[in-house]
Backbone bond lengths (Angstrom), bond angles and torsions (degrees), N, CA, C in turn:
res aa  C-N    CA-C-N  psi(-1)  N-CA   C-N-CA  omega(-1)  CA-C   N-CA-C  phi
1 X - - - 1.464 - - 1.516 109.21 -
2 X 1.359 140.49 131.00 1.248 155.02 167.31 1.371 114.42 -88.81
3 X 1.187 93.72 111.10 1.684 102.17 174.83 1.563 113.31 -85.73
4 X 1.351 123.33 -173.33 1.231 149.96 137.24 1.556 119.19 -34.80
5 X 1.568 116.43 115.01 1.329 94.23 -151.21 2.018 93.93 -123.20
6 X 1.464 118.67 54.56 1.300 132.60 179.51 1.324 116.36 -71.13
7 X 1.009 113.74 -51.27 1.737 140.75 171.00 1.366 99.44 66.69
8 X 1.391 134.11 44.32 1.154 136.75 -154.98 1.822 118.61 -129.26
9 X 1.483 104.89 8.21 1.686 87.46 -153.86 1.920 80.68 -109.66
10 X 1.639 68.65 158.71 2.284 90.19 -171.32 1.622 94.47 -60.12
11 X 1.757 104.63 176.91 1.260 112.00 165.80 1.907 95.97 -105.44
12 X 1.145 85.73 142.56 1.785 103.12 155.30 1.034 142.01 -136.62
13 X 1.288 132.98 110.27 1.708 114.03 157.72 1.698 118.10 31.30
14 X 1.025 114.15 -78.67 1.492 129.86 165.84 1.237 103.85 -60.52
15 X 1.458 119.41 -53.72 1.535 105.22 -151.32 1.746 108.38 -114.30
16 X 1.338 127.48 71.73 1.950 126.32 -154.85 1.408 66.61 -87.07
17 X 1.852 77.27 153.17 1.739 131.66 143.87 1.421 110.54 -54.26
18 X 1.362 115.58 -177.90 1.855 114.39 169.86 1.828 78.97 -172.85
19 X 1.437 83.62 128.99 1.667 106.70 163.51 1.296 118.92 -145.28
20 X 1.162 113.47 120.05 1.696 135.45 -133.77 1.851 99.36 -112.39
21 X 1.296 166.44 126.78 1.092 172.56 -118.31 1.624 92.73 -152.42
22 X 1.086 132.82 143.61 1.514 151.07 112.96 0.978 140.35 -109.17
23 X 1.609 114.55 105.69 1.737 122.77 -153.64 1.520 108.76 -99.98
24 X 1.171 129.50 136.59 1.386 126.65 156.46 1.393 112.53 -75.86
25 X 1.482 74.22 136.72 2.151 86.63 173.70 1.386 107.68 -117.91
26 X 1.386 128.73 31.28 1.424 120.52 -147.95 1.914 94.50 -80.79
27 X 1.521 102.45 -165.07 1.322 79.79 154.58 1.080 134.38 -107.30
28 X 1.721 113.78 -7.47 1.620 89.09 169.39 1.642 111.04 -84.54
29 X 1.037 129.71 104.33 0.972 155.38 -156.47 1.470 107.66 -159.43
30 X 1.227 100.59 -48.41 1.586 103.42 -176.34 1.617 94.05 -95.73
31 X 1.362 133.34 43.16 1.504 104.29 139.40 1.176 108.84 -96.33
32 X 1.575 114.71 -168.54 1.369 122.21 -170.46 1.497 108.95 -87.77
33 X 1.831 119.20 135.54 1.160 131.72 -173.98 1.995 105.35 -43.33
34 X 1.209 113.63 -10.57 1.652 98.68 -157.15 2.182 100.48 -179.35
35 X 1.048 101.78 -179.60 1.427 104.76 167.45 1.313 105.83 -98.38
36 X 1.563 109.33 137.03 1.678 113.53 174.43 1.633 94.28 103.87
37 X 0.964 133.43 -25.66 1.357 124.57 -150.75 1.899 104.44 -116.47
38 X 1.484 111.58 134.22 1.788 109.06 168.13 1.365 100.90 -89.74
39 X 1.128 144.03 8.79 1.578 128.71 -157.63 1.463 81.16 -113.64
40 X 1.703 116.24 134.49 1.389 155.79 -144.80 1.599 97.07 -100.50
41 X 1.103 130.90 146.66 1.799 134.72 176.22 1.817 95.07 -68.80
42 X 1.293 118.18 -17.70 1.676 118.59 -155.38 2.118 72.94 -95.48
43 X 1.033 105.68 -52.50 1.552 93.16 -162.67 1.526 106.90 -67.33
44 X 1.696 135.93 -42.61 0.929 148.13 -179.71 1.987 106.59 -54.88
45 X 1.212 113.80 -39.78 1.348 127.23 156.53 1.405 123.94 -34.80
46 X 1.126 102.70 -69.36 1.646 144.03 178.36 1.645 88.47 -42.14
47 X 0.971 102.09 -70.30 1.905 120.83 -151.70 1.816 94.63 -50.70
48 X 1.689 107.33 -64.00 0.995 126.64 -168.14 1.526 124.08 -63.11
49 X 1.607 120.86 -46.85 1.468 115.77 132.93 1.604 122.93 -35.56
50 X 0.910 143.77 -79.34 1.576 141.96 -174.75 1.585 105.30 -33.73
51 X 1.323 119.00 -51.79 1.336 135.07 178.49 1.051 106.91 -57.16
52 X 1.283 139.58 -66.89 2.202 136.92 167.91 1.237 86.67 -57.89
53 X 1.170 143.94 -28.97 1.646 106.17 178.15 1.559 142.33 -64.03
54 X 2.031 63.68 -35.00 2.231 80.70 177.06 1.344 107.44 -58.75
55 X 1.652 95.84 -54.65 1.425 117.62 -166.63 1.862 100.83 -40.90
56 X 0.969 125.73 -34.37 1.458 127.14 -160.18 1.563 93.22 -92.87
57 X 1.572 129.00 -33.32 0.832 108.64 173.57 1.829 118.60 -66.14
58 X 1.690 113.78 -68.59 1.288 117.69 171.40 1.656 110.20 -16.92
59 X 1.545 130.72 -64.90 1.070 136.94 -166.75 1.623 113.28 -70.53
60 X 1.507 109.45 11.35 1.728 125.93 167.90 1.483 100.77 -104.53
61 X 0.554 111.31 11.71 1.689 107.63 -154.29 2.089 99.76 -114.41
62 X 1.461 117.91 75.98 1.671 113.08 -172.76 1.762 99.41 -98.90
63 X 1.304 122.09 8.65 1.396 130.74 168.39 1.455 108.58 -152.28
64 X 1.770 98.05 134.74 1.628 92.78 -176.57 1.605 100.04 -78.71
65 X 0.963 128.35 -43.15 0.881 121.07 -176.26 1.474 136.45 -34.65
66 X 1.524 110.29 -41.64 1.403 139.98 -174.17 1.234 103.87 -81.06
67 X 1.053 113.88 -43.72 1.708 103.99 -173.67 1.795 119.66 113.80
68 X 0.967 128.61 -169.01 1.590 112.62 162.60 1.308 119.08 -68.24
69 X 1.123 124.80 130.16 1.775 124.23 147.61 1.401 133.56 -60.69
70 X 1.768 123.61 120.72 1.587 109.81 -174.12 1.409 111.15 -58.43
71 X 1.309 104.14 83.95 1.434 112.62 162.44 1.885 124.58 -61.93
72 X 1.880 92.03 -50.53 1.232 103.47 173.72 1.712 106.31 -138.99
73 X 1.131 92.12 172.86 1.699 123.44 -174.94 1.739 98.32 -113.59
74 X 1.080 124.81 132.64 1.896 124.86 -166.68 1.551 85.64 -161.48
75 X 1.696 113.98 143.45 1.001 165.04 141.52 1.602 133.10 -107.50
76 X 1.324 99.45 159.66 1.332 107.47 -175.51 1.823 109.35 -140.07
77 X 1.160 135.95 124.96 1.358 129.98 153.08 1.135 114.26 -133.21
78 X 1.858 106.13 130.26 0.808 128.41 160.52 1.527 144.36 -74.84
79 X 1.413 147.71 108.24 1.252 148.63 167.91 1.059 135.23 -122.82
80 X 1.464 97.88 145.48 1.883 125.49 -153.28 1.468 111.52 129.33
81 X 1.298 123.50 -116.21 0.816 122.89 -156.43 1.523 89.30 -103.27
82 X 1.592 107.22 157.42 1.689 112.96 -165.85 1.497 98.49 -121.81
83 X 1.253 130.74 -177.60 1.573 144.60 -156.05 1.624 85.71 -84.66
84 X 0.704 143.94 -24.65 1.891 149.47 -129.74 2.200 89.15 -132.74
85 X 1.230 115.52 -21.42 1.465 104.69 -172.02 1.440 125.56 99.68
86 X 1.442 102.75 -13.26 1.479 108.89 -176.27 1.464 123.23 -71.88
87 X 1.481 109.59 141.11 1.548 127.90 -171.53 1.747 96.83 -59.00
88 X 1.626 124.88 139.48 1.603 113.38 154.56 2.040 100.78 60.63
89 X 1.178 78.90 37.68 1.852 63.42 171.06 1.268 95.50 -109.25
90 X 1.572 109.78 166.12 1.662 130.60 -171.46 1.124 92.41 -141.73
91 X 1.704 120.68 135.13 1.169 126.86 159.68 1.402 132.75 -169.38
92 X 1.171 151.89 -116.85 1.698 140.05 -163.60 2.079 70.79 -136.75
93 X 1.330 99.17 130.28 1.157 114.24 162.99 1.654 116.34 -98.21
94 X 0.726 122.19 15.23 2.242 109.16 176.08 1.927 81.87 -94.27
95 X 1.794 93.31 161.89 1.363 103.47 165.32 1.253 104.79 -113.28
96 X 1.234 107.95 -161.84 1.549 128.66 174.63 1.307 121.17 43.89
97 X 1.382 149.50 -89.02 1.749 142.42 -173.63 0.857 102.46 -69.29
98 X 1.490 112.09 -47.80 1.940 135.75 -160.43 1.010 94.41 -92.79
99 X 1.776 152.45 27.64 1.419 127.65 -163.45 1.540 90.78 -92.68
100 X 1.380 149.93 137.14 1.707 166.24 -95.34 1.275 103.23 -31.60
101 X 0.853 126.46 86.43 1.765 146.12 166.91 1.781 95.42 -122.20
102 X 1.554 93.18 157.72 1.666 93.61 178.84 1.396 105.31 -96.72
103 X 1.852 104.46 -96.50 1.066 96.22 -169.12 2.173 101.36 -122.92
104 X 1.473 97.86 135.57 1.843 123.97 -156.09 1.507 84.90 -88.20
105 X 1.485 98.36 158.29 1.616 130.26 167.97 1.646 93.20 -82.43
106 X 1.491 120.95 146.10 1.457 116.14 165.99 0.911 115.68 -53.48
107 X 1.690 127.20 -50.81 1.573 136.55 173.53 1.244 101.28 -53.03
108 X 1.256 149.10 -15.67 1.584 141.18 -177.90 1.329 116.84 -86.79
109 X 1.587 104.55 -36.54 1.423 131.73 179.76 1.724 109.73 -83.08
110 X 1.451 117.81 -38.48 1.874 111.32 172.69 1.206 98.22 -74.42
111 X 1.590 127.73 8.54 1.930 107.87 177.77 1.161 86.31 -123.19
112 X 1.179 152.90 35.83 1.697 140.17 -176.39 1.075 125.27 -143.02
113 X 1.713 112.62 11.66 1.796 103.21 -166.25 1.333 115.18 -87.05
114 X 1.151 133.02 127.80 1.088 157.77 171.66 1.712 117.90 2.72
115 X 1.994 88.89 -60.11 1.853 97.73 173.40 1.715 91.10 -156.23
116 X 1.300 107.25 178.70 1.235 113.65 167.10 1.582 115.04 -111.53
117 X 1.400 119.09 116.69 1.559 103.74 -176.84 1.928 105.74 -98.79
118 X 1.336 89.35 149.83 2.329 80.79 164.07 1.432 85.21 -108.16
119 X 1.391 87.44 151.02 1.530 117.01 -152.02 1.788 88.46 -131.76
120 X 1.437 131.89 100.39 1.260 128.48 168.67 1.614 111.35 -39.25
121 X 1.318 105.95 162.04 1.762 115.58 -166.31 2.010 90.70 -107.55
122 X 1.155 101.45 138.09 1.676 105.41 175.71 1.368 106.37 -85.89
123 X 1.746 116.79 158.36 1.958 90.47 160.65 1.293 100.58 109.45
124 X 1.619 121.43 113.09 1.411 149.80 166.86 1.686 95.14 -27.65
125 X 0.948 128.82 -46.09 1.929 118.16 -175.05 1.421 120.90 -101.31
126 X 1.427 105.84 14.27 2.076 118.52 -171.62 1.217 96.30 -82.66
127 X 1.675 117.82 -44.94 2.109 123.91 -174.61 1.622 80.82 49.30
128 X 0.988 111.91 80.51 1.571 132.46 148.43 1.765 91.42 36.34
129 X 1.570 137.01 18.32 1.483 103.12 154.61 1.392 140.35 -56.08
130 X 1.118 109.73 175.66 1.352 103.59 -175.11 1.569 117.88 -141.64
131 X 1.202 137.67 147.69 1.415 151.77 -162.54 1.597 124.21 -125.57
132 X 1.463 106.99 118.78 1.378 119.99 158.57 1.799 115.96 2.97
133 X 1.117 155.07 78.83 1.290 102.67 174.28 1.933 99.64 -123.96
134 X 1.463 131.38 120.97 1.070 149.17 165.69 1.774 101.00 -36.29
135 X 1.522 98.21 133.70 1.908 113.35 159.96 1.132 110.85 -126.33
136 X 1.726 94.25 137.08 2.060 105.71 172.05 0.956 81.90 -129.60
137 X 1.464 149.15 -27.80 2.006 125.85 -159.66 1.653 83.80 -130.30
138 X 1.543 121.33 129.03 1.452 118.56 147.06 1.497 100.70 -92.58
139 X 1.617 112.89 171.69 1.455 139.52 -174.58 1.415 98.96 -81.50
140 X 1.565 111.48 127.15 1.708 131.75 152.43 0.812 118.18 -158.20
141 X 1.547 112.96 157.83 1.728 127.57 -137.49 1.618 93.32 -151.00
142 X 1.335 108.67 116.19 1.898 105.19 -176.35 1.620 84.99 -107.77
143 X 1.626 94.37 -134.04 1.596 131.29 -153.21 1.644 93.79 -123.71
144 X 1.135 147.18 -51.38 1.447 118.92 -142.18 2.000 84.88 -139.04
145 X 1.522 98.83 177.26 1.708 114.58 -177.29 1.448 91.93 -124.08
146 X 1.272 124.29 96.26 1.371 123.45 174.45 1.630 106.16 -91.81
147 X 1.445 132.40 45.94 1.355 146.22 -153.72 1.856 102.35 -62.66
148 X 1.484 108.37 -46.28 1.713 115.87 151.98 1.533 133.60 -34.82
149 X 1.381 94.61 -56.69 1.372 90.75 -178.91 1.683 125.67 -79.12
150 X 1.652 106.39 -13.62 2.036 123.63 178.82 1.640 81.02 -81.95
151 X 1.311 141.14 -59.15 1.139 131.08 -148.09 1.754 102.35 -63.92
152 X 1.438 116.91 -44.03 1.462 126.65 158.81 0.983 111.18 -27.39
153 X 1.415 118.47 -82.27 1.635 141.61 -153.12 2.201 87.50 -64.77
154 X 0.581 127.31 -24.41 1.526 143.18 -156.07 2.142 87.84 -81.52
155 X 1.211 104.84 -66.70 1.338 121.67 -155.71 1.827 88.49 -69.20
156 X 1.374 112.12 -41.59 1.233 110.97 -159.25 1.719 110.14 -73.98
157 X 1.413 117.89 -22.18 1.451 134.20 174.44 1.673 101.13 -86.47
158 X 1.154 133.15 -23.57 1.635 128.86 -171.87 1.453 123.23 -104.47
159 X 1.576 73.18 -10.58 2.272 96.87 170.13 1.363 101.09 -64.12
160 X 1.439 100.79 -53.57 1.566 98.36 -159.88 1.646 99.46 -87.41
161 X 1.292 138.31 -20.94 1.267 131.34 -174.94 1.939 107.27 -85.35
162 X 0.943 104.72 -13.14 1.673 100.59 163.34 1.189 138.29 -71.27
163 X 2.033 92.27 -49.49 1.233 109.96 171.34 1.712 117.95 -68.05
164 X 1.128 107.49 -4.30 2.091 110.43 -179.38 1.133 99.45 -122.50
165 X 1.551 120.16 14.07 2.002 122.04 151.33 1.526 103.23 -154.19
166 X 1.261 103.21 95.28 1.343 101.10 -179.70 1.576 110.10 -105.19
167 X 1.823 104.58 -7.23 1.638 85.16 177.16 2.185 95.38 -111.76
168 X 1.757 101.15 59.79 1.461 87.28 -177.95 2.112 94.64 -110.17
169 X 1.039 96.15 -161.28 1.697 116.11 159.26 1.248 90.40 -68.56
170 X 1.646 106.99 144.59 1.531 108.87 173.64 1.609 112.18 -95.94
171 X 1.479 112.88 131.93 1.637 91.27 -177.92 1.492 152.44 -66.96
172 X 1.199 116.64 170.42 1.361 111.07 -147.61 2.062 96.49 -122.16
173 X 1.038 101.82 113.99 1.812 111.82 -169.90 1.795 85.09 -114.65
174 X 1.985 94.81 125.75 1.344 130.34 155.18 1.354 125.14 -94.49
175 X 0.993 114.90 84.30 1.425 129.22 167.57 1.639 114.57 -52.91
176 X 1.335 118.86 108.49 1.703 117.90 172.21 0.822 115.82 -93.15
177 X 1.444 147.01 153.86 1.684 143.48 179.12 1.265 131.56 166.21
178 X 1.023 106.21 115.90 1.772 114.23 177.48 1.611 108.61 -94.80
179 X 1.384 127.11 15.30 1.544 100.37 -161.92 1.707 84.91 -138.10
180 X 1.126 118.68 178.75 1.699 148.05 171.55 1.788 108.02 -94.29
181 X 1.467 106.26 134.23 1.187 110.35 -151.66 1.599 96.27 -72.27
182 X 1.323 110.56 158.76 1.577 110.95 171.24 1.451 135.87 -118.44
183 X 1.642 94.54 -10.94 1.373 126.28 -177.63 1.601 130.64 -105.06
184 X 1.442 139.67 153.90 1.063 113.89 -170.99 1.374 105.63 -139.81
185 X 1.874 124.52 53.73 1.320 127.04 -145.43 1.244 150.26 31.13
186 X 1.453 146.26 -147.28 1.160 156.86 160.08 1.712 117.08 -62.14
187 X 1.436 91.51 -39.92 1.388 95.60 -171.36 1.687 120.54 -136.31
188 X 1.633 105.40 15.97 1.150 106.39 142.85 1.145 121.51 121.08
189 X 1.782 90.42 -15.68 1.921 115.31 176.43 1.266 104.61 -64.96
190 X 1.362 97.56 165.00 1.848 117.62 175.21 1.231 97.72 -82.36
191 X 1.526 109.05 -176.45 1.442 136.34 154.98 1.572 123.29 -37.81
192 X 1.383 97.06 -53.48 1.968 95.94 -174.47 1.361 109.82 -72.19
193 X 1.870 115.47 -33.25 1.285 99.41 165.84 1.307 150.51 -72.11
194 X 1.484 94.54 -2.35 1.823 110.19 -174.31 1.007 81.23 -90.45
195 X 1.284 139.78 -64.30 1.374 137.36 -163.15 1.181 128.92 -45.81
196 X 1.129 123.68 -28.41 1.793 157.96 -164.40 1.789 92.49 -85.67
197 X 1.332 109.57 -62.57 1.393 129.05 -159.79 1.644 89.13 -66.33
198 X 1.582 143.21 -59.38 1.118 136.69 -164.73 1.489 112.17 -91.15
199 X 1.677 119.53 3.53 1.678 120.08 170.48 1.892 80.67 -81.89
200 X 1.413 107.61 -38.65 1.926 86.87 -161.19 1.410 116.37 -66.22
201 X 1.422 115.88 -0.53 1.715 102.64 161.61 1.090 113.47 -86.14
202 X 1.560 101.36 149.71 1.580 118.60 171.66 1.726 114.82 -145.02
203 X 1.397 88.07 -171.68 1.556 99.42 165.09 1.193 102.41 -121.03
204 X 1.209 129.19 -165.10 1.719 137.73 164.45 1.822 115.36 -79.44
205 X 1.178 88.54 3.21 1.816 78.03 169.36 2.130 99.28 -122.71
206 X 1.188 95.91 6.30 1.762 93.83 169.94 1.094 91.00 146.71
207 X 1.871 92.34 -175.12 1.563 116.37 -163.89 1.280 116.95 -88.98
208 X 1.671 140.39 161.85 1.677 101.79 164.02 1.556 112.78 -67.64
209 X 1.160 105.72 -179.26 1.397 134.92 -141.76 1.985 97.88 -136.90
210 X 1.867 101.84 96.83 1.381 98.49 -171.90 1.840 89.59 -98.08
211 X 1.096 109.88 137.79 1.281 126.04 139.59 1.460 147.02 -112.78
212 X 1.281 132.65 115.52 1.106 135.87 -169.36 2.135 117.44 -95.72
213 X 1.170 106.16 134.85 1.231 108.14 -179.18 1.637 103.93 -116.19
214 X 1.572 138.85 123.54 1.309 127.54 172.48 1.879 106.96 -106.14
215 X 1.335 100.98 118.87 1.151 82.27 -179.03 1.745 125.03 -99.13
216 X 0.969 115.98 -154.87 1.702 124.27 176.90 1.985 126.54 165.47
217 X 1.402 76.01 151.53 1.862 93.31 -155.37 1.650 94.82 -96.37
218 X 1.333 119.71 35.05 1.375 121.60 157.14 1.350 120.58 -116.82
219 X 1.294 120.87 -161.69 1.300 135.03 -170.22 1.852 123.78 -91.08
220 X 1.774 108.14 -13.25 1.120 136.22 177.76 1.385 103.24 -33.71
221 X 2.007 129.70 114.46 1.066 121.34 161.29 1.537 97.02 -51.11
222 X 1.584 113.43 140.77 1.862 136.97 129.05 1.256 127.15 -16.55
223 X 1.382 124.89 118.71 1.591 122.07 175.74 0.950 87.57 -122.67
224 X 1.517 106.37 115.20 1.689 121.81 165.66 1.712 97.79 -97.52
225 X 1.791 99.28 145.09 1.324 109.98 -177.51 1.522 136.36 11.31
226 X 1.269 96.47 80.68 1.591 124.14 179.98 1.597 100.55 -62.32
227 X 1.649 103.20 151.25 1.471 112.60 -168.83 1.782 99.26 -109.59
228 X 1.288 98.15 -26.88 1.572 100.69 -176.30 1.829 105.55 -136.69
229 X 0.980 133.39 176.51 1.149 129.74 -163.37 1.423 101.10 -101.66
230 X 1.722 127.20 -20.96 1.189 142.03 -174.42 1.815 109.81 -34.17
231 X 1.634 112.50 126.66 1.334 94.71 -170.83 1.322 127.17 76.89
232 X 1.214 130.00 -14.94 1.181 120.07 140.48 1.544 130.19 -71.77
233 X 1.903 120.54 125.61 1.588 111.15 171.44 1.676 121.31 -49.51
234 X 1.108 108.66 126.65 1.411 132.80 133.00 1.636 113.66 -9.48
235 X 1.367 132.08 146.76 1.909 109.17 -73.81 1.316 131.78 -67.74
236 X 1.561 113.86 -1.08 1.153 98.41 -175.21 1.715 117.78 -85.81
237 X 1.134 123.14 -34.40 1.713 128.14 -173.26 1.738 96.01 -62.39
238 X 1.456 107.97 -52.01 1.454 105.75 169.34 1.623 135.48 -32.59
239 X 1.516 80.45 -74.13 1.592 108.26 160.26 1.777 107.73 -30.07
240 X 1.255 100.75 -86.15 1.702 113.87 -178.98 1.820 108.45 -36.70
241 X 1.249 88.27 -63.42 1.670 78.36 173.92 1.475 126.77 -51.38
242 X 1.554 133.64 -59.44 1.135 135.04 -163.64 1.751 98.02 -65.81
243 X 1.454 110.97 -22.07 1.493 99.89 -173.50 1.759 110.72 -89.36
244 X 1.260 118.77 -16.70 1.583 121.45 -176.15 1.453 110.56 -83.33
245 X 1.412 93.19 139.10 1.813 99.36 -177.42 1.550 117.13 -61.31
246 X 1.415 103.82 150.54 1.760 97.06 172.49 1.816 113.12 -58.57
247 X 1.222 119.01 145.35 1.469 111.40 159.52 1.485 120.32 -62.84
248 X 1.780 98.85 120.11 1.721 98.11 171.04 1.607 119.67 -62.54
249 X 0.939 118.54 154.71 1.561 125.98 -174.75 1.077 93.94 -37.85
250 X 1.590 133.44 -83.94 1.535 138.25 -176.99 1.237 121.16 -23.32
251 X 1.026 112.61 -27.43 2.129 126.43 -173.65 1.560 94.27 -89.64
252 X 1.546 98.29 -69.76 1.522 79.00 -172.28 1.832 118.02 -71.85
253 X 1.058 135.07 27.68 1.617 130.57 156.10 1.698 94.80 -95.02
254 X 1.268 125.39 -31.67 1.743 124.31 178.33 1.781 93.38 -61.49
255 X 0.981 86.62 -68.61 1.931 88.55 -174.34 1.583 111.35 -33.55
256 X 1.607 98.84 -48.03 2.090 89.33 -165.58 1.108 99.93 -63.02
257 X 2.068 117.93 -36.58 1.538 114.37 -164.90 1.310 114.16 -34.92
258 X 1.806 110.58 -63.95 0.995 130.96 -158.53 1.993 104.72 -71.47
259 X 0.971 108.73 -13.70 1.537 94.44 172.98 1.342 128.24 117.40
260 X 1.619 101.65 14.05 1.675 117.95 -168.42 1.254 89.53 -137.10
261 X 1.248 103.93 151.56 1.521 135.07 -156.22 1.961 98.67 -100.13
262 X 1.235 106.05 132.95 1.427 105.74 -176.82 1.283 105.15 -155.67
263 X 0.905 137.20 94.14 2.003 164.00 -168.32 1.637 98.49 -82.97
264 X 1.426 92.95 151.74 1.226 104.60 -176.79 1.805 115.78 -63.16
265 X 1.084 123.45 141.43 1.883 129.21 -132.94 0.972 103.42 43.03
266 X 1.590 169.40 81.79 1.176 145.44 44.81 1.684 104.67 47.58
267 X 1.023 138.00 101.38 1.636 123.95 139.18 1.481 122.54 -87.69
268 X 1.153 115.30 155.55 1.473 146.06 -175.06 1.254 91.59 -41.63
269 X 1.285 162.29 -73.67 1.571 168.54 -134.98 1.849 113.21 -91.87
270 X 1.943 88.67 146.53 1.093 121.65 154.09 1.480 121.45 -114.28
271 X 1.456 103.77 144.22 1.711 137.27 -171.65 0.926 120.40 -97.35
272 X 1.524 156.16 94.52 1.425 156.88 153.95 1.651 84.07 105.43
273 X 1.487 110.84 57.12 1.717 96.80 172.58 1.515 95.54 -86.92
274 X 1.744 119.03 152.42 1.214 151.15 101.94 1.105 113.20 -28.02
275 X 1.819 89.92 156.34 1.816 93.71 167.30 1.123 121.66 -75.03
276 X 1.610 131.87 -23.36 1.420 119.07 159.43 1.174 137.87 -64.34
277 X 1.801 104.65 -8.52 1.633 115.80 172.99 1.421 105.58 -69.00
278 X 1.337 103.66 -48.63 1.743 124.92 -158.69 1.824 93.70 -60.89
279 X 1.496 115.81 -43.05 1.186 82.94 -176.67 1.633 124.44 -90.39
280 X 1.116 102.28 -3.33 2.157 121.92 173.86 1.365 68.00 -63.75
281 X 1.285 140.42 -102.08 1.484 133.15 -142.12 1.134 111.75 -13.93
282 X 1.672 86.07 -77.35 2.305 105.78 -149.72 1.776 85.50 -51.18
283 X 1.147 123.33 -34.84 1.842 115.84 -152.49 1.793 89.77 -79.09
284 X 1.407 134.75 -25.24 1.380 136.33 -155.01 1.474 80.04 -86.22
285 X 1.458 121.92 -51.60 1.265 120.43 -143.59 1.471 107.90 -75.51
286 X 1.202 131.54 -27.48 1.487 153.31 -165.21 1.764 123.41 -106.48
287 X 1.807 90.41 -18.64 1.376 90.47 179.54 1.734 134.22 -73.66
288 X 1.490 81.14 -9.22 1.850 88.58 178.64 1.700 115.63 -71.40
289 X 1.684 102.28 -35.72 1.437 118.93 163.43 1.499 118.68 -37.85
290 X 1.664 111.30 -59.80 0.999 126.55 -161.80 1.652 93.68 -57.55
291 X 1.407 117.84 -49.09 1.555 128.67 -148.48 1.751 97.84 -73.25
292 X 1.635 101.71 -41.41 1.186 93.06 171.90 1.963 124.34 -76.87
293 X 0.992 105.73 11.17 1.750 123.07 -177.95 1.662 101.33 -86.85
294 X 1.950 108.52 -36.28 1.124 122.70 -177.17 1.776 112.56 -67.45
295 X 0.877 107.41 -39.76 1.843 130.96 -174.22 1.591 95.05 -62.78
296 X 1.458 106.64 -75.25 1.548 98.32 174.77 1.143 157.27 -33.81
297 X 1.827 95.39 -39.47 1.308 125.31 157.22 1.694 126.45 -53.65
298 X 1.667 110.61 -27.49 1.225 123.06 175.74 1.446 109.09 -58.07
């Protein structure tokens, strides 16, 4: 089904956003983000989700007093390996209050995190302080990329969250991943067709909005939002591309702001991301939300 493709309406109280996570748990996951470094792409993941989360919370927040505003509705699923060990499992990634819950109110999510870690400050003027930082997803790294079956589980949670906000922003699902898919759903389809099946939900101001991030623990300059698939390896850059949504007009003017080049078809995805790509992404990908959080507030 083709919606309305404005991508334009505020968040409210009444009317939240929803930004949906898909994490790899495969196993390479657990190598190391980079050379020089022990911290794992699954932990570097970890870190960087928790971090847009706060961030989404703080940016709910138009009275301290009050607390956050349901700005948005956020999820997380995880696939690969599951809390339990299991091969190809799919499931609700937050732990602790929220451990298999789908998708949380922000206000549900700033009262629910798991633990509080201090997180040392980087940087010639930090003198080793240290900072608050909230957990809903820890880092794990299985055996297989069941990328079919999260994209499923994905469609099957956004079915019903469209249809009980149909006049909101339509949501926006981040796909994480370093690996090649391994799975071929419930019923047998590939990748483009799950994918196909969860771009056709919407609301009345558009469709959701898939984005894919591929990452990697080398040295590979970043291709932010590719216009053609050209130059990307065989299947996965392919793959990623044909499955990520085009950038809506609004995204791509966020994109030039910020300093990356995004041509007309633009898709949703980054190529050989780093963890400093991964987080330019999630912040590119979410920031129009935020801006429209700003409008409301007026």
């Amino acid at each position: 089904m083709n919606h309305a493709t404005t991508y334009r309406t505020t968040m409210k109280r009444t009317r939240p956003g929803c930004v949906l996570f898909l994490i790899d748990r495969s196993w390479s996951m657990a190598e190391p983000c980079g050379p020089g470094t022990s911290q794992t792409l699954a932990e570097g993941v970890a870190g960087a989700v928790n971090k847009l989360l706060h961030e989404l919370i703080v940016r709910s927040i138009a009275d301290p007093g009050e607390g956050p505003r349901n700005y948005y509705d956020v999820g997380v699923i995880g696939y690969g390996q599951s809390a339990y060990g299991d091969d190809e499992a799919v499931e609700s990634g937050f732990g602790g209050v929220l451990a298999g819950r789908e998708l949380v109110s922000i206000a549900e999510l700033a009262a629910n995190p798991m633990r509080i870690d201090q997180v040392e400050l980087t940087g010639r003027h930090h003198d080793g302080r240290t900072v608050a930082a909230p957990v809903w997803v820890d880092p794990e790294a299985g055996f297989s990329t069941p990328m079919c079956g999260a994209i499923e589980l994905a469609g099957s949670w956004l079915s019903r969250w469209v249809a009980d906000h149909p006049d909101s922003f339509p949501p926006i699902v981040i796909n994480i991943t370093d690996g090649i898919v391994t799975d071929r759903g419930s019923d047998g389809s590939g990748l483009s067709e799950w994918a196909r099946r969860l771009r056709s939900l919407g609301t009345e101001d558009g469709n959701v909005l898939l984005f894919n991030v591929f990452l990697t623990a080398g040295t590979a300059r970043p291709i932010f939002f590719p216009s053609t698939p050209s130059g990307l390896p065989q299947p996965a850059g392919t793959d990623l591309f044909e499955t990520a949504s085009p950038l809506p007009a609004s995204m791509v003017e966020v994109a030039r702001s910020a300093g990356f080049p995004a041509e007309p078809g633009a898709r949703g995805m980054v190529f050989n991301a780093d963890l400093s790509a991964l987080v330019s992404f999630l912040r590119i990908g979410t920031e129009r939300l935020d801006r429209f959080v700003d409008a409301a507030r007026a």
